[in-house]
Every structure is written in structure tokens, then in C-alpha cells.
C-alpha positions in Angstrom: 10.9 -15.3 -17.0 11.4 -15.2 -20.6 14.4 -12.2 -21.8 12.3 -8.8 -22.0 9.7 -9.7 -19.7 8.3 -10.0 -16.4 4.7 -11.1 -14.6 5.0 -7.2 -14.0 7.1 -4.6 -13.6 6.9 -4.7 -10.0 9.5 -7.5 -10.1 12.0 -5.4 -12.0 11.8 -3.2 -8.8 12.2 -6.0 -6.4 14.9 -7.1 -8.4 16.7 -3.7 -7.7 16.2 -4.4 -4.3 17.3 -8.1 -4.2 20.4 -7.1 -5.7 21.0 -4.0 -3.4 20.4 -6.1 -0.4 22.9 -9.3 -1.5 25.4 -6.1 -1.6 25.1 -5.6 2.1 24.8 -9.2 3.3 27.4 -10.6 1.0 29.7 -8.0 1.0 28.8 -5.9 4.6 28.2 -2.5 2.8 26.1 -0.8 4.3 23.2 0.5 2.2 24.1 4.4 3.2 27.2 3.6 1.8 25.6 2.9 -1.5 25.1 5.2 -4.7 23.2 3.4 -7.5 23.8 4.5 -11.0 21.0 4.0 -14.1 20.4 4.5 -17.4 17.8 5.2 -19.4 15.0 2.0 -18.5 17.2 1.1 -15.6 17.5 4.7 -14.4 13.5 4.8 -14.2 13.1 1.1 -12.3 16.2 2.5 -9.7 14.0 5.6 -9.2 10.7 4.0 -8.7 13.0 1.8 -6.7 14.0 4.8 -4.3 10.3 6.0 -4.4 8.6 3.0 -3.4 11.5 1.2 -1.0 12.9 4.5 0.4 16.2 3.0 0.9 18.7 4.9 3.2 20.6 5.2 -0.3 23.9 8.2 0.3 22.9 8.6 -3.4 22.0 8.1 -6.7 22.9 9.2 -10.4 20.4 8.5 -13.2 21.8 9.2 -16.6 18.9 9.7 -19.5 15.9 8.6 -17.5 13.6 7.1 -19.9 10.6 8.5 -18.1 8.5 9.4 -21.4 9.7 7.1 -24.2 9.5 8.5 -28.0 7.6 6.2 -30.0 7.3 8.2 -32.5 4.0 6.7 -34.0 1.2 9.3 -32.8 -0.6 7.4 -30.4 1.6 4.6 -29.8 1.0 4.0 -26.5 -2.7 4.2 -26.7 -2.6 1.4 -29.3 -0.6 -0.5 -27.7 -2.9 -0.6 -25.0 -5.8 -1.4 -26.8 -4.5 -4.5 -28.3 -3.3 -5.7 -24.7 -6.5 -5.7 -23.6 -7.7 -7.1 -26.7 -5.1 -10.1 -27.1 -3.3 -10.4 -23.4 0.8 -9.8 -23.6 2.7 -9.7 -26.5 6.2 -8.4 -27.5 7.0 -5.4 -29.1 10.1 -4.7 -31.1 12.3 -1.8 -30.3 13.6 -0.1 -33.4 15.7 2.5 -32.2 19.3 1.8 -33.7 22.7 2.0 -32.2 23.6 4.7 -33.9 20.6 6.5 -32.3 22.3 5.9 -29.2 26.1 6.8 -29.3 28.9 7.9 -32.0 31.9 5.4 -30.5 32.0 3.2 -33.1 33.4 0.3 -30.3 30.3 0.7 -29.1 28.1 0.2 -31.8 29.6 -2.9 -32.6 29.2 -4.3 -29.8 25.1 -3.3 -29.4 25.3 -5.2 -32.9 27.4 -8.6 -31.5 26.5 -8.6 -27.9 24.2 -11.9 -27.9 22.8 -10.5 -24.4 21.0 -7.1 -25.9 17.0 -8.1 -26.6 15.6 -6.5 -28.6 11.9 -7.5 -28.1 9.9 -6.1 -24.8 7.0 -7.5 -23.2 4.1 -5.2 -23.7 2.9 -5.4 -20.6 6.2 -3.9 -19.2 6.2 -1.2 -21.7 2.6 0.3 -20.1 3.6 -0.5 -16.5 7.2 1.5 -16.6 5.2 3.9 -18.6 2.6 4.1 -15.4 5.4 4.1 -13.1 7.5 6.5 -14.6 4.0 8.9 -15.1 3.6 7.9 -10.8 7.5 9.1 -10.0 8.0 12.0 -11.4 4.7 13.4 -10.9 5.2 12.1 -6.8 9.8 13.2 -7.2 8.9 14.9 -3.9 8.8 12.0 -2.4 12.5 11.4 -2.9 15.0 12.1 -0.3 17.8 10.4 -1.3 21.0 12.8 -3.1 20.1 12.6 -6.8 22.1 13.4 -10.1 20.1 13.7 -13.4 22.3 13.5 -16.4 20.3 14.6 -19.5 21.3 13.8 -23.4 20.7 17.1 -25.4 20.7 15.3 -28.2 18.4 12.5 -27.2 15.9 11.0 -29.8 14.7 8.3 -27.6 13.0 9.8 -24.9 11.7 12.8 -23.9 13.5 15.5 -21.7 10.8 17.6 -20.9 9.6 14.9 -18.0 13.3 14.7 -16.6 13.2 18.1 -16.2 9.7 18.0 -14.5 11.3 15.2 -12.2 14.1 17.2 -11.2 12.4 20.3 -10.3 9.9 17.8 -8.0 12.2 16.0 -6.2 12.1 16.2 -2.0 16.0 16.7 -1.7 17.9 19.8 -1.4 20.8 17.9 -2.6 20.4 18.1 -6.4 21.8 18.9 -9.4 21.1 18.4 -13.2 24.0 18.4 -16.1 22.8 18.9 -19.5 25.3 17.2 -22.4 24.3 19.7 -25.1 25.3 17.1 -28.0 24.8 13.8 -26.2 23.0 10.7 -27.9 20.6 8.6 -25.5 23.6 6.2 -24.1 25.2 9.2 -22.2 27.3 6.9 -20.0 28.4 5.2 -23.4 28.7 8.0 -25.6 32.0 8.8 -27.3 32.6 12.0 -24.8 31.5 10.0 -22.3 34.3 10.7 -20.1 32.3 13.9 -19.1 29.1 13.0 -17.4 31.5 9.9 -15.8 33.5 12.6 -14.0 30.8 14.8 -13.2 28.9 11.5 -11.5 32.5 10.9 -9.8 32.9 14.2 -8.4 28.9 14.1 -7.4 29.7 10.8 -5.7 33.2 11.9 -4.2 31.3 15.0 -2.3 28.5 12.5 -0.7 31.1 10.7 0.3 32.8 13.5 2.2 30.0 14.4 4.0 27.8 12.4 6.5 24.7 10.7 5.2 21.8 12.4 4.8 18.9 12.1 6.9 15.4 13.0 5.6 14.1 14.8 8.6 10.5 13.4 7.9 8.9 13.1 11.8 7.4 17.1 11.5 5.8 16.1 7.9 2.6 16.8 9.2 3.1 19.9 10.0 5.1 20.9 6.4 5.9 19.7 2.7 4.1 17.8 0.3 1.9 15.4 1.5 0.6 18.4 4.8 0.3 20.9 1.1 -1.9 18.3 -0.1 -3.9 17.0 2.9 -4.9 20.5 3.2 -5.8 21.3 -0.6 -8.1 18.0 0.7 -9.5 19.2 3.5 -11.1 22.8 1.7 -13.9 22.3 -0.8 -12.6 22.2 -4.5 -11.9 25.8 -6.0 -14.1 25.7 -8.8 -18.0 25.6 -9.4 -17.3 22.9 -12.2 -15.1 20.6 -9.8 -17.7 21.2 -6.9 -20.6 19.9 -9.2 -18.5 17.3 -10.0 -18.2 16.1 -6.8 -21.8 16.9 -5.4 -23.4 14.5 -8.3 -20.1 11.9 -7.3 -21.4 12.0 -3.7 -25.2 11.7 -5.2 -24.6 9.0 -7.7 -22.5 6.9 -4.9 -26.0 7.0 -2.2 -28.0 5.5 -5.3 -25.7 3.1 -5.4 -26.0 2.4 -1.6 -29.8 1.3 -2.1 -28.8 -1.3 -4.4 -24.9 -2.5 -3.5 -24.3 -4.2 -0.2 -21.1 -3.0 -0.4 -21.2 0.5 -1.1 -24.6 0.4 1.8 -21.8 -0.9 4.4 -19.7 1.6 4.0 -22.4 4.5 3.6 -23.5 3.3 7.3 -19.8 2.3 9.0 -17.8 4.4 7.1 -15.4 3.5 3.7 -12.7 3.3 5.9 -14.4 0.9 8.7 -13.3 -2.6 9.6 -16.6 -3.6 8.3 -16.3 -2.1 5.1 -13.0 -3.5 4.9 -14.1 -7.0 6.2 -16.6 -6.9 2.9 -13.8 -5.9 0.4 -11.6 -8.7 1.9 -14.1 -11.6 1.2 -15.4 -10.2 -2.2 -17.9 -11.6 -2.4 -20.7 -9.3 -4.6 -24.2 -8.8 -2.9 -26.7 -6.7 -3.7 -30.5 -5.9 -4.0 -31.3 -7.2 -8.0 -28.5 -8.1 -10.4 -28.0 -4.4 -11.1 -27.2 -4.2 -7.1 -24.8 -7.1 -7.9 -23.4 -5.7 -11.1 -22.8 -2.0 -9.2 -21.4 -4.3 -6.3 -18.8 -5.7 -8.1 -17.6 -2.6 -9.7 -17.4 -1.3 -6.1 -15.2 -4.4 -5.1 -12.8 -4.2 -7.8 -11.9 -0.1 -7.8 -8.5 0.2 -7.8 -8.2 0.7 -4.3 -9.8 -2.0 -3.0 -8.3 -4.3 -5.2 -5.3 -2.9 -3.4 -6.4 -3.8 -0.3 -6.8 -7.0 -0.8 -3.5 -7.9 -2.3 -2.0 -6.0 1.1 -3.9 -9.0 2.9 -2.2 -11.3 0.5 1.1 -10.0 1.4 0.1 -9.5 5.4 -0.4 -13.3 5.1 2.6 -14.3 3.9 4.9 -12.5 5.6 3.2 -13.3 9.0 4.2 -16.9 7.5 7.4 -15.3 7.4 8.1 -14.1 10.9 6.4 -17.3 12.4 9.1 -19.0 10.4 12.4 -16.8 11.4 10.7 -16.7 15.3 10.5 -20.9 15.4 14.1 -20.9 13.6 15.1 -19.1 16.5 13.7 -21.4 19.2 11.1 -18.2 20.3 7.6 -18.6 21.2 4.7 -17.0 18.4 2.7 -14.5 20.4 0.8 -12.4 17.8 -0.3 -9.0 18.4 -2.6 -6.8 16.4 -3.3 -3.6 18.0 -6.0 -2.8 15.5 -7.3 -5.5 13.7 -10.9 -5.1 12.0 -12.5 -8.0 12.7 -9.0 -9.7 12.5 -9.5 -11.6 9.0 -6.3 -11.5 7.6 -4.3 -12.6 10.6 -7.3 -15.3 11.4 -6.7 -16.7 7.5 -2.7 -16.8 8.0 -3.3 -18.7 11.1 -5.5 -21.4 9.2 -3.0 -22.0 6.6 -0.5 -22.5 9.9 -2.2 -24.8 12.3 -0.5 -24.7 15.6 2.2 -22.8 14.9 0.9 -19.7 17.4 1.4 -20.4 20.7 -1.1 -17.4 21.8 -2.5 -14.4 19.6 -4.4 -11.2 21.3 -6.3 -9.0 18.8 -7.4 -5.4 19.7 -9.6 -2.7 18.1 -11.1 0.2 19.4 -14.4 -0.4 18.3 -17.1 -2.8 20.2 -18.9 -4.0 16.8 -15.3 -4.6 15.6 -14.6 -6.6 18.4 -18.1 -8.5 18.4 -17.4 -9.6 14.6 -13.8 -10.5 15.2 -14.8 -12.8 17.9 -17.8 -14.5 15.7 -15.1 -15.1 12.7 -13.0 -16.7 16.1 -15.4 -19.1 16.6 -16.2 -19.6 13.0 -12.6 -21.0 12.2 -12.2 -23.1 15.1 -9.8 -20.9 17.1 -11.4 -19.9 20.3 -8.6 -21.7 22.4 -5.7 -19.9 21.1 -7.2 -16.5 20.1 -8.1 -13.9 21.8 -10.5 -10.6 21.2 -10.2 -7.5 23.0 -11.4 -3.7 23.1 -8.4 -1.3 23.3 -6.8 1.8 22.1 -4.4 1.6 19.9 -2.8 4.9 20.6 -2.5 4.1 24.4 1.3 3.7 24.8 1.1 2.6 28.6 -1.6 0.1 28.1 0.0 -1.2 25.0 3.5 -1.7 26.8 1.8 -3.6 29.5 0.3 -6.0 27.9 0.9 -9.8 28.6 2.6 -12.1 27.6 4.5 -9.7 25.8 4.1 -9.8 21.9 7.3 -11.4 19.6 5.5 -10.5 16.7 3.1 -7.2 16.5 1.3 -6.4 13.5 -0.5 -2.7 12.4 -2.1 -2.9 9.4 -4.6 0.1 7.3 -4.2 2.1 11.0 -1.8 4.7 10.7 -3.2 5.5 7.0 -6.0 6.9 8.4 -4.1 9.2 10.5 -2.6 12.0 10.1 -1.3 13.3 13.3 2.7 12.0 14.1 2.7 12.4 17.5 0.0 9.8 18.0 1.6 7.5 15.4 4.9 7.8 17.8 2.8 7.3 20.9 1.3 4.2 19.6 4.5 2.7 17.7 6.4 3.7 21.3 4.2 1.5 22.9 4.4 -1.3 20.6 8.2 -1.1 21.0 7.5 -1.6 24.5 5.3 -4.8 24.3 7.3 -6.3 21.9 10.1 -8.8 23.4 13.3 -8.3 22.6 14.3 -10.0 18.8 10.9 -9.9 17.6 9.3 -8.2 14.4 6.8 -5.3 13.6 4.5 -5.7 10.3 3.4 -2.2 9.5 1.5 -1.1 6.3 1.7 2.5 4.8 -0.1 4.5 2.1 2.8 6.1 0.0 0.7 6.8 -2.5 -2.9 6.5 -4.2 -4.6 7.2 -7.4 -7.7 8.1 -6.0 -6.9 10.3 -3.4 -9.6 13.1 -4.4 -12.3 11.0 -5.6 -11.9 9.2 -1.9 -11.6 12.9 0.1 -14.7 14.4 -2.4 -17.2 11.7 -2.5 -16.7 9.2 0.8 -17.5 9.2 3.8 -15.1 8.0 7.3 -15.8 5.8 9.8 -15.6 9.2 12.1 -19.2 10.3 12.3 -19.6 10.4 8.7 -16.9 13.2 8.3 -15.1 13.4 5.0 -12.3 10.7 4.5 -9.5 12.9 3.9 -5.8 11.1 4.0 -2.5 12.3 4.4 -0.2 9.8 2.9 3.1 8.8 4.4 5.7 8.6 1.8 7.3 5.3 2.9 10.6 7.2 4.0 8.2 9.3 7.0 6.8 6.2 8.0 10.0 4.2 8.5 11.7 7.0 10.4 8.6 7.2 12.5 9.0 3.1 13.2 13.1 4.2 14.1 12.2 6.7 16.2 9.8 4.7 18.4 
């Protein structure tokens, strides 16, 4: 895209990890054998990076995170937001000047002759890393990896109060934080700048000396961060205020039922049914009256469910994906979903492949699940190839049993809704076993959610109506469950 921009800053991430990745293939370093360095914007997108990708990193040093940006204008930010929803994306100007950010006059000259530095950024990029960086260090705790925080005391163009706050939150015992009492924002540029290089060396030279660390994540439901706040969850909220709050959420949401099909569904099945989910997939608003529409579609498009559906959109294509690396490699296409729904998403990546499965078996516990999923079958035309079946997903012996055996397995919105390890284990173990040898596993998590209250206060679970309380994976649990299994 166009210098200072992005569709979002979601790419900027991906970037990080494109580049990361070309380091190990191209070069055969091994990613625990790899401590990323970043400063200032690019320290931020390196630790969303480690957040959100939980690379098996041996470390990484971030030198003046930019987590809160000064803008110095008294609601900046707020502005800025206004007139992107007013007008769509537009550049905004950085003013900050290079004397703002170091005293080596080399330097300065060349912030003032490099043709490379942009001064412009997208506005759209400025709110997202502002959103992200809110997300990280308010989540650090999610952060395993060995981390160095290198904060300018003299820093006038961000904040150091939030680096601080990120320090103190992050998951690893293997920390530290060096204040440069006179330091400018460009601390790995600054004219003393041979001091927080060596103390990044020696930080980087006593990884190096020891083995890499492992996270230790597979008894997280039973300690840490996300078991502290599963519980908070599970108890009703501490104050009188908070509890009303909640009691008119839960009423205001059963009015809604009478006139929203959507919000009805789920009242009935459950928020977190394959019905209800089904319904968010095809988005399509229903509802008793246009104000049943109106509340329908402001059901539809909550920022979970709008969520959802772009996890369908990337279920889809990287099922295309594995179909494509499996026929590459001369092996047949037998799909496996051990809990499907009503098997949408993989039925809708099949249709956009025709023929390209040689069999596909599709599993879910529950009968009206499996009665749906075999209606949408016949619907798209795909009796002869797929099939529908009740089964538990967290039966390891039946799952490794199953024929043919599976060479590509797919669990998707399951282990989100539960908590519990040692069934996650059991079930993953007995994918492992179905799957033939040189095939893939598409697994989804939950790292994180903004409305993890609302959804544990106010809806109800496909489990008799209980509460839906969830305790998120951070995606570093969830991988070392899949390598465990």
C-alpha cells in the first residue's frame, strides 16, 4: 500500500511475522533462536506481534514503546476519530522534530535527508495501534516470551506511564526494565546510545546462555491470569451498581428476544449454540416488525459476532489452503470436523472447491446439530461425498478410530467454550490419533475478547441456560496444548 499506510494494522503485524518466518526458512534459524528488537511504533507492532502469534521467540527487547503517543492537542485522539468516521481515512502529519528525538547531530541530518522517513500516517493506523497498544498492555500477562523494556527519561513523544504499566503486567519472570534518565525518544539512536545497546547485548548474551524458555501453560486452568479472571466471572459482580447493571442488561436483552430472531435463537439454544452460530454466519436480519429487524441487526453486527464471521472467512481459506499443500503432495482430502455446528463453514469451502474432497465426516454432539447439518448437506448438493454424524468430541478412543483416517481435521469455536485442559488434551490426543501421518490440524482459539463481561453477565449457554462464562486461551496455552497432544 501507499508509504504510512495499511488496509489495517493487522497487516503491520503479519508483516512482523512474514519477515520472522523468511528468517527461518531462508536462513534455517530457528525461531527460539530469535530475539527481535523495536522501537518506538515498531516496538508496539513486535509486541502485539508476540501477544497475538505467541512465537516461541528466546527473546525480545523493545526500546521506547510507543504505547500512548503524546499528541499534545487535548483530545487529539478523540478528534481524530470523529473525522474518520465522518470522512473515511485520511493522513495525518507527524510534527515531532528530530531534535525531539536524539542530540547526535549525524543523526539528525540524516532524519532530515533520508528520502525513506514519511512523515504522513494513515489515520486509520494511528487509532488501530492506539487500540492495539490499549489491548497489549492492559492483556502483557499474556506474554511469555523474555522481554527487555528500555525507557527514554526524557521522552516527549510518548508516554512512560503505560510502559511501566506493561512491564509490571507481563506473564514472564524473565524481565527487566532500564530507565535512560536523560534519553530523547530514539533511545537506540541517541547520542549515548552505546548504553541501552550494551545493556540489550548483555540481556541478549544471558538468553543465549541458557536454554529456551518454555511457558509452562498446560495447568493454566488451574492458575494465572485467565483461571484469576474466569473465576472473578463465575461470582456475581461485587457491587449493587454493577449488579443492577447487569440485571436490566439481562432484562433489556429478553425484550429483545420477542422481537429479534436472532437474539430469540439464542435465548432458546443458547448464545454459544451451533444454531445461534449458524444465524450469525448467514446474517441475514429477521425479526417480528422493522424494529425486530433494526434490533436484529445490531445483534448481528456486535463486535463479537462480527468476529465470528471473519474466523469463517479465514476457516475457508485456509481449508483451501491445506486441500492445496495435501493434492501438492499426491495425498488424498479426507476432512474431519469433530464439532461442526451444522457444518456451514466447511460445507461453503467445499462449494468454492468442487471435487477436490475425496470424503468429509462431520461430527457434533448434539442431534438438532446434526439434523440441520445434514439439511444444509442436501441443500448444496453434497450428499455423496459428505457425511453427518453424532459424536463426542472429547472421546479420544472413538475419535482415534475413526475411518478412513482424517489428513485434514478441523476444530473450530469448540475448545473456547471450555475450560477444562484435561478434556482439551483428551480430545486433541485423539485427533492426533485419527489424523494420518503428514496431515494438518485447523484449530481456532479465543486469546482475547472485548466483551468478556457483558457475554458472562447478560447471556445465556447452550448448557441448560447456565451463564456463558469463558476462560480464554492465550494463544501460547493453546499451542502447547496442540504440542502436547
Amino acid at each position: 500500500g501507499e508509504r504510512g499506510a495499511a488496509g489495517n494494522y493487522g497487516v503491520l503485524v503479519k508483516d512482523v511475522d512474514a519477515f520472522v518466518r523468511h528468517i527461518a526458512s531462508a536462513h534455517g534459524i530457528a525461531t527460539e533462536n530469535v530475539v527481535v528488537i523495536g522501537q518506538s511504533f515498531g516496538a508496539v507492532t513486535v509486541a502485539t506481534w508476540v501477544h497475538d502469534y505467541a512465537p516461541r521467540l528466546r527473546g525480545m527487547v523493545l526500546a521506547a514503546p510507543a504505547f500512548k503517543i503524546n499528541l499534545i492537542v487535548p483530545g487529539a485522539l478523540a478528534g481524530l476519530k470523529m473525522l474518520y468516521a465522518a470522512r473515511g481515512n485520511y493522513f495525518v502529519k507527524s510534527y515531532v522534530k528530530p531534535t525531539q528525538l536524539t542530540r547526535d547531530a549525524a543523526r539528525i541530518a540524516s532524519y532530515h535527508a533520508d528520502p525513506l522517513i514519511t512523515r504522513p500516517i494513515a489515520a486509520n493506523i494511528l487509532l488501530e495501534v492506539d487500540e492495539a497498544a490499549t489491548r497489549v498492555v492492559a492483556d502483557a500477562g499474556a506474554i511469555h516470551v523474555p522481554t527487555q523494556v528500555l525507557v527514554s527519561g526524557n521522552d516527549a513523544v510518548v508516554y512512560e506511564a503505560p510502559q511501566q504499566e506493561f512491564f509490571d503486567n507481563l506473564g514472564t519472570e524473565n524481565k527487566e526494565l532500564h530507565r535512560l534518565d536523560d534519553f530523547l525518544h530514539d533511545t537506540l539512536g541517541e547520542r549515548h546510545r552505546a548504553i541501552p545497546i550494551g545493556l540489550a547485548r548483555t540481556f541478549i548474551e544471558r538468553l543465549f546462555a541458557a536454554a529456551p524458555a518454555q511457558p509452562g501453560l498446560l495447568d493454566a486452568d488451574q492458575r494465572g491470569l485467565t483461571k484469576t479472571e474466569f473465576d472473578t466471572l463465575s461470582r456475581p459482580a461485587t457491587t449493587a451498581a454493577a449488579r443492577l447493571y447487569w440485571a436490566m442488561s439481562r432484562f433489556w436483552i429478553g425484550v429483545g428476544g420477542r422481537f429479534s430472531t436472532g437474539i430469540k435463537n439464542g435465548i432458546a439454544t443458547g448464545f454459544d449454540s451451533g444454531s445461534t452460530l449458524d444465524y450469525v454466519y448467514q446474517n441475514r436480519q429477521q425479526g417480528f416488525t422493522p424494529i425486530g429487524k433494526l434490533v436484529d441487526n445490531v445483534f448481528l453486527n456486535s463486535i463479537g459476532w462480527r468476529g465470528i464471521r471473519i474466523r469463517k472467512q479465514h476457516l475457508e481459506q485456509l481449508i483451501g489452503q491445506a486441500i492445496g499443500l495435501l493434492k501438492a503432495a499426491s495425498q488424498p482430502v479426507r476432512i474431519l470436523d469433530i464439532a461442526a455446528g451444522h457444518g456451514r463453514y466447511i460445507l461453503e469451502a467445499l462449494a468454492a472447491r468442487p471435487g477436490q474432497a475425496d470424503s468429509v465426516l462431520l461430527r457434533d454432539y448434539s442431534p438438532a446439530n446434526v439434523a440441520a447439518g445434514r439439511r444444509l448437506i442436501a441443500e448444496k448438493g453434497l450428499t455423496g461425498m459428505v457425511q453427518f454424524e453424532q459424536g463426542d468430541a472429547f472421546d479420544r478412543a472413538g475419535l482415534a478410530a475413526l475411518q478412513p483416517r482424517p489428513t485434514l481435521a478441523v476444530v473450530s469455536g469448540l475448545y473456547e467454550l471450555f475450560g477444562d485442559n484435561n478434556q482439551v488434551i483428551k480430545s486433541l490426543a485423539g485427533v492426533a490419533g485419527a489424523v494420518e501421518t503428514g496431515g494438518y490440524l485447523l484449530y481456532t482459539n479465543q486469546p482475547w475478547h472485548p466483551q468478556l463481561e457483558m457475554i458472562a453477565r447478560s447471556l445465556t449457554s447452550h448448557r441448560a441456560g447456565a451463564a456463558w462464562v469463558m476462560r480464554r486461551r492465550v494463544q501460547a496455552e493453546i499451542d502447547e496444548l496442540v504440542a502436547q497432544a
